[in-house]
N, C-alpha and C positions, 0 to 999 in steps of 0.2 A: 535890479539884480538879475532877472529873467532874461531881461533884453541883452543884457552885456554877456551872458551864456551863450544865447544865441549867437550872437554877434561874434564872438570869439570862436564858436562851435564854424559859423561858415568859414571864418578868415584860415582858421587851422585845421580841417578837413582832412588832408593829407598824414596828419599826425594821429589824427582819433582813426584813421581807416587803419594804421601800421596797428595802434593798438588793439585794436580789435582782432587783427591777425594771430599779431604777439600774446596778448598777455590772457583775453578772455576765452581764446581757443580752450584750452584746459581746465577753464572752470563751466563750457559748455559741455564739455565732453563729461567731467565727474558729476556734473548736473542728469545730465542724457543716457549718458550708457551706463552707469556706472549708480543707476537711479538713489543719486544724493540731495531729493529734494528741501530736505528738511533736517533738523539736529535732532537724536533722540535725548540727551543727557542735558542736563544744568548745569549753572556754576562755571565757570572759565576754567578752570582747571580741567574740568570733564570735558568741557565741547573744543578746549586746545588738542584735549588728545584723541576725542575723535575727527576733529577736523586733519589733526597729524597724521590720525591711519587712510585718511580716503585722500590724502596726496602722495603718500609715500606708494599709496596703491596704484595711484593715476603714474606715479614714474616709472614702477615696478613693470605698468605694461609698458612703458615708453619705452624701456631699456628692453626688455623680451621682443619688442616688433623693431629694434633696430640690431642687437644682436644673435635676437635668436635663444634660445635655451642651452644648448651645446656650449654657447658662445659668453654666455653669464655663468654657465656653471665651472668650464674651462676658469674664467677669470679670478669665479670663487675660491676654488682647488689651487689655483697658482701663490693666491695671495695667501691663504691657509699654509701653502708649504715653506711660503717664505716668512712668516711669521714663526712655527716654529722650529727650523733649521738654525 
């Protein structure tokens, strides 16, 4: 079972490096900066929701260091006006 890991890990290399770009970036980041080493709560229900706040946190900055604040709040205010108009 080990071997055929390996073995598949050399053959497909190109695919484990995109992923590591892609998909672990964010969970190093909320690991790293964002110092989420560990769960404090039990039970699925609790660590669903706090696993739910320290990703929603990690996009909360993704979106502020691509728009900006001005830029989220502008979009906030838009959407707010056209809801109730």
């Amino acid at each position: 079972m080990a071997e055929q890991l390996r073995e598949r890990l050399k053959n497909e290399m190109s695919k484990y490096k995109r992923r590591q770009n892609i998909v672990e970036h964010p969970f190093g980041t909320i690991k790293r900066t964002m110092v989420f080493y560990y769960l404090v709560t039990r039970k699925f229900k609790m660590v669903r929701g706090e696993v739910s706040i320290a990703l929603f946190t990690y996009n909360l900055k993704r979106v502020i260091s691509v728009m900006g604040i001005e830029g989220l709040m502008s979009r906030i205010m838009g959407k707010m006006q056209l809801k109730v108009a």
